[in-house]
TORGU-898694 format. One record per residue (C-alpha): residue in three letters; x, y, z. Coordinates in nm, 3 decimals. Example, Ala and Ser with C-alpha at 12.3 -4.5 7.8 and 13.67 -1.06 7.14 Angstrom:
% residues 2
REC rest      xx      yy      zz
REC  ALA   1.230  -0.450   0.780
REC  SER   1.367  -0.106   0.714
***
This chain:
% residues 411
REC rest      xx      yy      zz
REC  UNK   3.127   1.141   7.996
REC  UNK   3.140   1.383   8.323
REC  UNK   2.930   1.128   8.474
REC  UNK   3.159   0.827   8.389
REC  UNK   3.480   1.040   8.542
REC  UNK   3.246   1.114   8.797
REC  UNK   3.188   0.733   8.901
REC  UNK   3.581   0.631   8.817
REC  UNK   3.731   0.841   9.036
REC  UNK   3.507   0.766   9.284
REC  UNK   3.608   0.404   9.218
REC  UNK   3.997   0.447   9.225
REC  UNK   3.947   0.641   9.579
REC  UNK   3.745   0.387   9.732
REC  UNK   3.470   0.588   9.722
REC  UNK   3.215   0.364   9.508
REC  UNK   2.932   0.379   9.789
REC  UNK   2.913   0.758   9.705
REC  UNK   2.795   0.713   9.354
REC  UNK   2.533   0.420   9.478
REC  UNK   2.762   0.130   9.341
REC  UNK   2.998  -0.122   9.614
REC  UNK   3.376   0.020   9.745
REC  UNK   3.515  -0.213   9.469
REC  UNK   3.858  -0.398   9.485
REC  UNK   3.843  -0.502   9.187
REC  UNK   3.688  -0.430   8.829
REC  UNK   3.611  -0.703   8.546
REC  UNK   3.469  -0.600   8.220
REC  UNK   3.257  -0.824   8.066
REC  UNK   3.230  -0.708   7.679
REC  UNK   3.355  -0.866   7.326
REC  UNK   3.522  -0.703   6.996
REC  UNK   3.454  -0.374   7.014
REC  UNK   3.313  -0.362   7.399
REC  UNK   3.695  -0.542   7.454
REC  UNK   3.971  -0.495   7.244
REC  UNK   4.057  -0.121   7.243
REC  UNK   3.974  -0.085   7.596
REC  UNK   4.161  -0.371   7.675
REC  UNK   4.466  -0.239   7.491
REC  UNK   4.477   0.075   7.668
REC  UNK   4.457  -0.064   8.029
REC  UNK   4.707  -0.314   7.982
REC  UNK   4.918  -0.067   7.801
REC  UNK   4.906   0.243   8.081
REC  UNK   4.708   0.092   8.345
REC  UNK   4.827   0.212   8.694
REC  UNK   4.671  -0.108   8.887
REC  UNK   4.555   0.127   9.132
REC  UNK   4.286  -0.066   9.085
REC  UNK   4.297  -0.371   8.955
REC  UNK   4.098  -0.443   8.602
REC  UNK   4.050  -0.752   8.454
REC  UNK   3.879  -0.808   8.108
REC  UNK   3.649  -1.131   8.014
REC  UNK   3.526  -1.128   7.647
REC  UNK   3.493  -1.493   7.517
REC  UNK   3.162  -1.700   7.619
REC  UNK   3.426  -2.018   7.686
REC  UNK   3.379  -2.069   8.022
REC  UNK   3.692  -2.123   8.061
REC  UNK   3.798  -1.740   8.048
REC  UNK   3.527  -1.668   8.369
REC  UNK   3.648  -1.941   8.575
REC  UNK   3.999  -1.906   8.594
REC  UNK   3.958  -1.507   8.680
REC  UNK   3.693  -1.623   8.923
REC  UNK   3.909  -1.748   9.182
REC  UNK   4.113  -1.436   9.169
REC  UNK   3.817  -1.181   9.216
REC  UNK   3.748  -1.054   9.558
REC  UNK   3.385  -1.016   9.679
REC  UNK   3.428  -0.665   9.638
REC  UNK   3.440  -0.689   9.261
REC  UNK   3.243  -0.466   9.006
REC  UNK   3.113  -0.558   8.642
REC  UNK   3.086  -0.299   8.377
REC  UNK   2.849  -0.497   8.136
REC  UNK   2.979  -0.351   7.798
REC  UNK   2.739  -0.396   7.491
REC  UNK   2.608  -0.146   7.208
REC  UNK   2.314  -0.359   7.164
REC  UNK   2.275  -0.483   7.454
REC  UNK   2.192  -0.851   7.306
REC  UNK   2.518  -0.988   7.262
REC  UNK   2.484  -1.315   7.372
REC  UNK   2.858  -1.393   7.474
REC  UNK   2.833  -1.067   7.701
REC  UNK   2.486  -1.119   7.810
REC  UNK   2.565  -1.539   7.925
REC  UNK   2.905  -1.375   8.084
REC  UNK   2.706  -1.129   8.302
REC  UNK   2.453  -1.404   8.436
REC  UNK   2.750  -1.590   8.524
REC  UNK   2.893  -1.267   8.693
REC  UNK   2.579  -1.265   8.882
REC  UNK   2.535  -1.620   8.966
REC  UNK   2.912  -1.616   9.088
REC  UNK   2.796  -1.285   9.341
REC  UNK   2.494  -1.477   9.465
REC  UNK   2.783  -1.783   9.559
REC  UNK   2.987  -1.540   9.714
REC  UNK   2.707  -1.411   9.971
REC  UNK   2.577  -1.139   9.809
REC  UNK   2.186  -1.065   9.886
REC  UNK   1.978  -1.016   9.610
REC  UNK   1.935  -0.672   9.728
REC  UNK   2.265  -0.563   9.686
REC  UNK   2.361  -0.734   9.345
REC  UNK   2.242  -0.425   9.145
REC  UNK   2.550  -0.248   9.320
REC  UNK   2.804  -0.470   9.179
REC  UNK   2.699  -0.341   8.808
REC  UNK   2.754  -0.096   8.587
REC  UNK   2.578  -0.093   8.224
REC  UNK   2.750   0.095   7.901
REC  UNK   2.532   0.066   7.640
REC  UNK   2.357   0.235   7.323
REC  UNK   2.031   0.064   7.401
REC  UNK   1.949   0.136   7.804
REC  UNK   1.597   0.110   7.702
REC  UNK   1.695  -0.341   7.634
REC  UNK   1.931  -0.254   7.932
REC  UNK   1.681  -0.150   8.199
REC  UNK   1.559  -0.474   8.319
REC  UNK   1.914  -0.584   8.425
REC  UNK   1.942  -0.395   8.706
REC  UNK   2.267  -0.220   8.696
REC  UNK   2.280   0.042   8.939
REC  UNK   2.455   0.268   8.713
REC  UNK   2.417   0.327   8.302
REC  UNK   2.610   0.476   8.075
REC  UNK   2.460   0.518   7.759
REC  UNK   2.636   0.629   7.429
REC  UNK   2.503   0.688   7.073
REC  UNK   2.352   0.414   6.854
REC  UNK   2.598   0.566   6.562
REC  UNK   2.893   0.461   6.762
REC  UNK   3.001   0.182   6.597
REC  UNK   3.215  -0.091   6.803
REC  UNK   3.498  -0.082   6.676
REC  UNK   3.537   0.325   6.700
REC  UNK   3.337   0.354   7.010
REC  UNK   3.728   0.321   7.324
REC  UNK   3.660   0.694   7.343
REC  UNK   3.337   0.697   7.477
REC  UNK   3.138   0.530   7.769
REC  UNK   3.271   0.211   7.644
REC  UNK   3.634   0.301   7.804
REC  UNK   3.507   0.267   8.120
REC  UNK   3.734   0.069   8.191
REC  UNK   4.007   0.248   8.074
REC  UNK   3.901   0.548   8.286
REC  UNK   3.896   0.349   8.598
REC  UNK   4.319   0.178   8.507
REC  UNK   4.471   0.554   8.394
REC  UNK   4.224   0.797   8.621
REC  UNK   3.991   1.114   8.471
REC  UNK   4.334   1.259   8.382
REC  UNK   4.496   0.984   8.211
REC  UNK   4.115   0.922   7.999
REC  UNK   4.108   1.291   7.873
REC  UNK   4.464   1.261   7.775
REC  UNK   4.392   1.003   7.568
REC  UNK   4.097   1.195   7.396
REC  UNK   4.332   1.506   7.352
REC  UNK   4.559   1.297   7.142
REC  UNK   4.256   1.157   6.923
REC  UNK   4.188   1.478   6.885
REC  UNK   4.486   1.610   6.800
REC  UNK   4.523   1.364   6.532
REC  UNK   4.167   1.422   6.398
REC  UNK   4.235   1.798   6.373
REC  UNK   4.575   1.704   6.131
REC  UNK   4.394   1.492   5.930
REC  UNK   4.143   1.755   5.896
REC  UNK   4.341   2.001   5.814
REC  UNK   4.706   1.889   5.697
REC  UNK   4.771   1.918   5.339
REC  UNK   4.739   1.535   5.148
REC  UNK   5.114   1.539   5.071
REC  UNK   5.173   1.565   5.470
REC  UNK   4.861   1.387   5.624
REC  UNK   4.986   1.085   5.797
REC  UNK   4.637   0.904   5.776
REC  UNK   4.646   0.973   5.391
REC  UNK   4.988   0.912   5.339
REC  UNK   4.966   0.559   5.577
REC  UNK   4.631   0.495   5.431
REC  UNK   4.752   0.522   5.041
REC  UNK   5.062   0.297   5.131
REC  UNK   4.895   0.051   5.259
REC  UNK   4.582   0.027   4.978
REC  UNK   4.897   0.046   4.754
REC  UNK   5.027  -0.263   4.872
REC  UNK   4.713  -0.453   4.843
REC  UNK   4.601  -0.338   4.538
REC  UNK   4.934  -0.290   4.313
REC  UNK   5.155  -0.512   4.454
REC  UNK   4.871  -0.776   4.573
REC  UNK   5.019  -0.891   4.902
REC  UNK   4.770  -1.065   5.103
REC  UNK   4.870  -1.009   5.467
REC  UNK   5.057  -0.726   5.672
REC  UNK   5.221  -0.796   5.994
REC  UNK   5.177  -0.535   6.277
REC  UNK   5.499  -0.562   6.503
REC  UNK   5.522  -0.330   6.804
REC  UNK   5.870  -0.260   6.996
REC  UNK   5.728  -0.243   7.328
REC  UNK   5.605  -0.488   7.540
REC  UNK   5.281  -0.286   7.644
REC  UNK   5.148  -0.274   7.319
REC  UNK   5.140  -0.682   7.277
REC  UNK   4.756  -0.628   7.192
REC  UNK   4.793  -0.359   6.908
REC  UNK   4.788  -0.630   6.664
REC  UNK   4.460  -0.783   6.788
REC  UNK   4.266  -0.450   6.757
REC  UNK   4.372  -0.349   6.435
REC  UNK   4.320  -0.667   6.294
REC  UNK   3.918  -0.620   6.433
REC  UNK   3.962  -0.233   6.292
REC  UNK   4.117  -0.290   5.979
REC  UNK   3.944  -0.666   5.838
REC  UNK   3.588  -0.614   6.007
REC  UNK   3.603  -0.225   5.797
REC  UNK   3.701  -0.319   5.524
REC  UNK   3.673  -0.661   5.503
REC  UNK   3.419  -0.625   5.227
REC  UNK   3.361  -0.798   4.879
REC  UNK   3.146  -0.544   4.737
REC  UNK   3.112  -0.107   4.723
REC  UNK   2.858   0.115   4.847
REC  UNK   2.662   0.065   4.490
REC  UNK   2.672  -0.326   4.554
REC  UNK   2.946  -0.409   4.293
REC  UNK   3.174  -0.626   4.385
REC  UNK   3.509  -0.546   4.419
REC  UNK   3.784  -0.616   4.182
REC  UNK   4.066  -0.661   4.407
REC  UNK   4.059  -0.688   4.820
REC  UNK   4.122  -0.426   5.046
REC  UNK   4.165  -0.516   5.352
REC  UNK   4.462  -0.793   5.392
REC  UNK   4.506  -1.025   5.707
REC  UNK   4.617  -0.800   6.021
REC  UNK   4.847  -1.018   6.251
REC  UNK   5.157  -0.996   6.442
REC  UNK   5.328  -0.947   6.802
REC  UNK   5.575  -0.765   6.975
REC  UNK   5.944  -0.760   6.908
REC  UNK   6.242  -0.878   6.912
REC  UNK   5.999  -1.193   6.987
REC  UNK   5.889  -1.194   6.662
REC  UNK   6.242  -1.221   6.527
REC  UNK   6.294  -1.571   6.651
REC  UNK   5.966  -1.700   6.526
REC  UNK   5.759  -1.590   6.170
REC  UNK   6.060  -1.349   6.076
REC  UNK   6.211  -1.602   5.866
REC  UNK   5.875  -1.606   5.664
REC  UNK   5.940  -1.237   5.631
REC  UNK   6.268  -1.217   5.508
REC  UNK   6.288  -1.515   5.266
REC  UNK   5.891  -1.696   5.228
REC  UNK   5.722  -1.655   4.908
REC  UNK   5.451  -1.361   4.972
REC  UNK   5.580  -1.056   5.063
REC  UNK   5.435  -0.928   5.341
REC  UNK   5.416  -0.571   5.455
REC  UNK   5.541  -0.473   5.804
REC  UNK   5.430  -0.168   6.029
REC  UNK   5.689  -0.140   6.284
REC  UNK   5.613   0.054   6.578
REC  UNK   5.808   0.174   6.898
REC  UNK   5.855   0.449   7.171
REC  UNK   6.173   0.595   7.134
REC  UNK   6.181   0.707   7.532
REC  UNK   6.136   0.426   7.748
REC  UNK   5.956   0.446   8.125
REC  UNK   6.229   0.216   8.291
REC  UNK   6.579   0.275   8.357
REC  UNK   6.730  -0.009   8.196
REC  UNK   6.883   0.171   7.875
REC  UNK   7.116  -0.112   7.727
REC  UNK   6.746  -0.274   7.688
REC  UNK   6.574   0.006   7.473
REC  UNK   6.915   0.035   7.300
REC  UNK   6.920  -0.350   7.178
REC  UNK   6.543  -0.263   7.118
REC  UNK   6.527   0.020   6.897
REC  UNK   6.857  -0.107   6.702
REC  UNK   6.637  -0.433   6.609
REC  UNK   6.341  -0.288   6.482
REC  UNK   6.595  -0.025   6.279
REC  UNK   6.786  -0.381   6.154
REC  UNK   6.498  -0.541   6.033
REC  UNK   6.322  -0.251   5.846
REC  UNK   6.662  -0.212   5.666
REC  UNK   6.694  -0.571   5.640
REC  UNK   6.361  -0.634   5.440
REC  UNK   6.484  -0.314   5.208
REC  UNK   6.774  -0.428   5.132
REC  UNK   6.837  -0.741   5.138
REC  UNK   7.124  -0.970   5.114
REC  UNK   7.359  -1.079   4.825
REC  UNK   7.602  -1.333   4.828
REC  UNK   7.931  -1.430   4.631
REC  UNK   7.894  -1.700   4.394
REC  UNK   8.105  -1.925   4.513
REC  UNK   7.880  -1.944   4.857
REC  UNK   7.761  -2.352   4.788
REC  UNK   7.468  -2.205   5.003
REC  UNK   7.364  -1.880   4.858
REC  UNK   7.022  -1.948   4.744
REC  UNK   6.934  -2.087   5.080
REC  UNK   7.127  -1.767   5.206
REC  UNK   7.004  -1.475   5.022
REC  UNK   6.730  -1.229   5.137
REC  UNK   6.575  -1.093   4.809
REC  UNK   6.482  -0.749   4.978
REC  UNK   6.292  -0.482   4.838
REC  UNK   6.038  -0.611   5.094
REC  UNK   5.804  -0.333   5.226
REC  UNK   5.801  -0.164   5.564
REC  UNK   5.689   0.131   5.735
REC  UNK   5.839   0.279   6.072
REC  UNK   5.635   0.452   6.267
REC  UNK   5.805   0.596   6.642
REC  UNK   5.658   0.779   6.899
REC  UNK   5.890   1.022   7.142
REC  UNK   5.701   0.802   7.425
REC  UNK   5.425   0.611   7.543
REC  UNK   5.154   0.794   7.694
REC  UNK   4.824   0.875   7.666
REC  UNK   4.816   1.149   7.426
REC  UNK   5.056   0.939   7.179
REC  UNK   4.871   0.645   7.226
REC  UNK   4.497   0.813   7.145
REC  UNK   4.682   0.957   6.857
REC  UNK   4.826   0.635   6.704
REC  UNK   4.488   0.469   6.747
REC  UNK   4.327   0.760   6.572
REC  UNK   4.558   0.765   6.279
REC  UNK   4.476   0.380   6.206
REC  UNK   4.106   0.471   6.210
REC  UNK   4.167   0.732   5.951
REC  UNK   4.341   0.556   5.736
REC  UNK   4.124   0.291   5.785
REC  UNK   3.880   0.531   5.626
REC  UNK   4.073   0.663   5.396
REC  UNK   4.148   0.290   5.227
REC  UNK   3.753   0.282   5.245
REC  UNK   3.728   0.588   5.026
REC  UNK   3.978   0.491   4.749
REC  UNK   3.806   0.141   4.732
REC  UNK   3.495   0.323   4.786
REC  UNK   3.317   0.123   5.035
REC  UNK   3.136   0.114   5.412
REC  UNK   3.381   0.066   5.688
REC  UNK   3.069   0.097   5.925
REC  UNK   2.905  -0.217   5.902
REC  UNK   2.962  -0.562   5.921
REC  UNK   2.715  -0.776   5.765
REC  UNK   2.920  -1.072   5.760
REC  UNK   2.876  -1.139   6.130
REC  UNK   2.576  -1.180   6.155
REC  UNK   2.506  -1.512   5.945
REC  UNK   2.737  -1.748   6.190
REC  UNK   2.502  -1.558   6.437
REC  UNK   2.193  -1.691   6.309
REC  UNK   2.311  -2.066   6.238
REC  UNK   2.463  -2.078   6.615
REC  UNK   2.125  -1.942   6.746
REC  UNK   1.939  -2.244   6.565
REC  UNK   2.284  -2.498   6.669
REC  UNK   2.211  -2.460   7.044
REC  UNK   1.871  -2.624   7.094
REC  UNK   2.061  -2.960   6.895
REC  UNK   2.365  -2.934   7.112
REC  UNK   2.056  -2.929   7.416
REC  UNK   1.882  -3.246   7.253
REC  UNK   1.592  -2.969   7.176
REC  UNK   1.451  -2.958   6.825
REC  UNK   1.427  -3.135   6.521
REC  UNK   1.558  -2.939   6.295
REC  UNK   1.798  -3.078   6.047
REC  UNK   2.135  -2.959   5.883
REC  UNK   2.418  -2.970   5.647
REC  UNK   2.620  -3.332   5.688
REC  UNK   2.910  -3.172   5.803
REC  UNK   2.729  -3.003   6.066
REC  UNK   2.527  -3.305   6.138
REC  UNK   2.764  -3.548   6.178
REC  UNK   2.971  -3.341   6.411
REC  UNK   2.693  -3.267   6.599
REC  UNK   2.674  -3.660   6.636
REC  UNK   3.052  -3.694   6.743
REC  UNK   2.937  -3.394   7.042
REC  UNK   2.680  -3.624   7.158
REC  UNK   2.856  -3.936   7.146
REC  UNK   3.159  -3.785   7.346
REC  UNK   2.908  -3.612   7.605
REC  UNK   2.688  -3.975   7.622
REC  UNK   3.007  -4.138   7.691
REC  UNK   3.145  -3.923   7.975
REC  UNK   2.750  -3.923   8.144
REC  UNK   2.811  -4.277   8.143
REC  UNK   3.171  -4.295   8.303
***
């Protein structure tokens, strides 16, 4: 970790040539799920844009070549894998490369323009990265923001803003360490929420942030929460009577008012809501946060309690919200580093804490890897290499793909 500071704040002082890498204008890091989303989060949440960092995680090449044009020459990769044989990351960082070599960078100089953070250097070595940052094979993914992996995030909030963040993680691991059960926010959030699955059996649970700058909270703890404990059998191999982890979704409000919030208050399922918001904002205009705060305070009563109307009302079914809809409110004095490693820590601990009572693995994720294997035996077909045959459904797509692609070669 020193040595990560060490080469961020090196890079937000223009100093990059000291610590054997290029004066960088710009940062991109190239990195999926794990290697994206939490990072990603926390730079676009408290990023100063001292220097600028810019995030590529999909292998559609449509992500790299609209940021492209926007890079300077100046710009340096951070290469983000655990394994370091992702194959999205890995096809994204020979593009990086290719798209140096176009700009005029020599050979010589391209290892300059990289920097590695992986748990496998030894895969990692051949790349040529003139710096790597290796963390521990046990860091999974999803978990791993606070280590080498938030690179990125210690080049957008500086050394200080970084170890912030970690003191709030910490702070929250020490309380759910040490706070008694019938005060432990992770075990109080985490029982709540397995509660809602498992008693009242609702299948989805909405994630709405107050704040702007927290638009991607949703995204992560959907990858947090369903690739955890998105599991159909325990630690013995049973399988599992009832799920545990629902659907994770959502977006920022008010936003959210004027679009699924109708689902909320009056659709069929019930669906849980985690509301979420600063109560100090970092701008001036107050009116704002006051509209703000006494929206996410309506709705949460809203869903309680409902609505009843008079009899006489010739539209009071289409009128009435049935309440007793769940909700919980969760508000932080402000945004800031410290709150915001704390808030991420309490979700992984009550992540955990759901895998306990269901008594399953939240550190794997075995279901990945089988779309893996079929899309590493899809490309040669899609390449007209191969003979090897599949499903119909497969197959006869595959046959639309090269009909379409046969007919543009010919136009």
């Amino acid at each position: 970790r020193s040595r990560m500071l060490q080469i961020t704040e090196a890079l937000r002082g223009g100093r990059g040539s000291e610590v054997g890498l290029i004066d960088a204008r710009a940062v991109v890091n190239l990195g999926i799920g794990g290697s994206d989303l939490g990072p990603r989060l926390v730079c676009e949440a408290l990023g100063d844009d001292r220097l600028p960092v810019h995030f590529v995680a999909n292998v559609d090449g449509h992500a790299f070549a609209r940021l492209a044009p926007r890079l300077p020459r100046e710009t340096l990769f951070v290469v983000t894998s655990k394994s370091f044989s992702t194959r999205e990351t890995l096809l994204n960082a020979d593009s990086a490369r290719q798209w140096l070599k176009g700009q005029g960078v020599a050979d010589a100089e391209l290892s300059r323009h990289f920097v590695v953070c992986t748990a496998r250097p030894d895969r990692a070595e051949r790349f040529g990265a003139a710096a790597m940052l290796p963390f521990a094979e046990g860091v999974g993914g999803r978990y791993s923001l606070w280590s080498t992996v938030g690179f990125a995030i210690a080049v957008a909030l500086g050394a200080t803003g970084f170890q912030d963040l970690l003191a709030g993680a910490e702070a929250m691991d020490q309380h759910f360490l040490q706070a008694p059960a019938a005060r432990n926010l992770p075990v109080l959030l985490g029982l709540v929420h397995a509660l809602d699955r498992a008693l009242w059996h609702c299948p989805t649970r909405a994630v709405v942030p107050y704040d702007e700058r927290l638009a991607l909270l949703p995204a992560f703890l959907q990858q947090l929460e369903m690739e955890s404990n998105g599991k159909g059998v325990d630690r013995r191999q049973q399988p599992l009577g009832i799920g545990v982890a629902p659907v994770v979704w959502g977006g920022v409000g008010t936003d959210g008012q004027h679009a699924y919030f109708q689902s909320l208050h009056q659709g069929v399922d019930v669906v849980p809501v985690d509301f979420l918001a600063p109560i100090r904002p970092d701008h001036a205009l107050r009116e704002h946060h006051n509209v703000l705060l006494a929206n996410l305070l309506a709705q949460s009563a809203a869903l309680c309690q409902g609505q009843e109307l008079p009899p006489e009302d010739p539209l009071r079914a289409a009128r009435a919200c049935p309440g007793g809809r769940p909700s919980t409110v969760l508000l932080l004095d402000q945004l800031d580093a410290h709150s915001l490693g704390a808030l991420l820590a309490l979700y992984e601990h009550k992540v955990f804490v759901q895998s306990v009572v269901a008594g399953i693995n939240p550190f794997d994720q075995w279901g990945v890897e089988l779309g893996k294997a079929i899309a590493s035996q899809i490309e040669p077909a899609l390449a007209g290499e191969g003979e090897q045959r599949f499903d119909p459904t497969t197959e006869s797509l595959l046959r639309r793909i090269r009909r379409v692609r046969a007919d543009s070669a010919i136009q």
